[in-house]
MIRO-535896 format. One record per residue (C-alpha): x, y, z. Coordinates in pm, 1 decimal, padded with zeros to 6 digits. Layout:
MIRO-535896
<site px="X" py="Y" pz="Z"/>
...
This chain:
MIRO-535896
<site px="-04091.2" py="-11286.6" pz="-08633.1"/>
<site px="-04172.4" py="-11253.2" pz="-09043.7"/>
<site px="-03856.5" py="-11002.6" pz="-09038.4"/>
<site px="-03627.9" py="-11274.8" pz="-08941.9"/>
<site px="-03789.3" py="-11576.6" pz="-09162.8"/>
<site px="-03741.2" py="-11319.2" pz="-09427.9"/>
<site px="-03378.2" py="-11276.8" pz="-09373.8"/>
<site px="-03298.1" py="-11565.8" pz="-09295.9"/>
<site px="-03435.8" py="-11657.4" pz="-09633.0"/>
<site px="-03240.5" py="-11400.3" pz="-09757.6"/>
<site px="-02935.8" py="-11508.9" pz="-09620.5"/>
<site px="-02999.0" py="-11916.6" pz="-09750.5"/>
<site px="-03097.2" py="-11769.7" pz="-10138.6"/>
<site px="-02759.4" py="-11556.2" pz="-10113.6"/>
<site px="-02559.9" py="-11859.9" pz="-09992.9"/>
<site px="-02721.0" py="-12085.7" pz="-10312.8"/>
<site px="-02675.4" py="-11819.2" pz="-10550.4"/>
<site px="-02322.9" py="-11749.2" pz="-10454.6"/>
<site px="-02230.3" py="-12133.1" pz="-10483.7"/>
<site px="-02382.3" py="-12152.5" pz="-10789.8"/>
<site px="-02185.3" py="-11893.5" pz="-10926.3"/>
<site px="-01851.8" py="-12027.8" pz="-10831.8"/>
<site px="-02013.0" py="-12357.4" pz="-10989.6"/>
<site px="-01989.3" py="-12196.1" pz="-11278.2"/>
<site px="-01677.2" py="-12226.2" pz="-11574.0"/>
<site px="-01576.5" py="-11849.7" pz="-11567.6"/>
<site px="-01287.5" py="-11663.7" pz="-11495.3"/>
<site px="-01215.9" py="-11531.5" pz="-11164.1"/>
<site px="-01297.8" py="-11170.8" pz="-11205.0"/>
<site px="-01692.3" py="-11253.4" pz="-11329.0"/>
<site px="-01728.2" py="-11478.7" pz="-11017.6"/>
<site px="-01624.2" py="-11215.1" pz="-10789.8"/>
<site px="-01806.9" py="-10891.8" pz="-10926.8"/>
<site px="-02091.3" py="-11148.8" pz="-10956.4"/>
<site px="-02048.7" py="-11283.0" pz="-10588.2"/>
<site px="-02046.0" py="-10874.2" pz="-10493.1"/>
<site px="-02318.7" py="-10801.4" pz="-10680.4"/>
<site px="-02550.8" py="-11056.0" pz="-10490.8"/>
<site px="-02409.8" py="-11016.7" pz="-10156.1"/>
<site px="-02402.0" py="-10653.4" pz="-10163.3"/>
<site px="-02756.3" py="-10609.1" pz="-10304.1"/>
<site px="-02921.0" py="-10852.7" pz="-10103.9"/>
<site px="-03287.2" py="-11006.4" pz="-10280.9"/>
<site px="-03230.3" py="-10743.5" pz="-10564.8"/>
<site px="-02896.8" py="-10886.6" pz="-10632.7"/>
<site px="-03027.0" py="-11193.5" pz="-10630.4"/>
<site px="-03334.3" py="-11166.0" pz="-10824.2"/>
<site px="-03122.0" py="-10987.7" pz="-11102.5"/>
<site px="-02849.5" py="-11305.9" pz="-11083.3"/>
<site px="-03160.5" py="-11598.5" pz="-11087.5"/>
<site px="-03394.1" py="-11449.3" pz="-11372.6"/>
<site px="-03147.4" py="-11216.6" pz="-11587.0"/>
<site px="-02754.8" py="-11381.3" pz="-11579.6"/>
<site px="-02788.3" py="-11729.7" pz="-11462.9"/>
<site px="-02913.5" py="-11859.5" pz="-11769.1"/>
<site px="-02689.0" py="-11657.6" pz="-12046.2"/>
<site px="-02348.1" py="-11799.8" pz="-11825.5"/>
């Protein structure tokens, strides 16, 4: 039961991160590596996108 809150939490975070990086004024190669990068590395992907590039783009 906690496993699927988690990913399902998982899954909403990815979703929000993802359209806030297409948000975003950058070119269309950043938005996709930076798409991959969260999707591909699930809450590490995120956590590196929320605390160490979301504010310096």
């Amino acid at each position: 039961m906690v496993g699927k809150i988690i990913y399902i939490l998982g899954i909403i975070a990815a979703i929000w991160c993802v359209l806030d990086i297409w948000k975003k004024n950058l070119d269309l190669l950043k938005k996709i590596l930076l798409t991959v990068l969260v999707l591909a590395c699930s809450w590490i992907g995120i956590a590196i996108y929320y605390f160490l590039i979301k504010d310096k783009i």
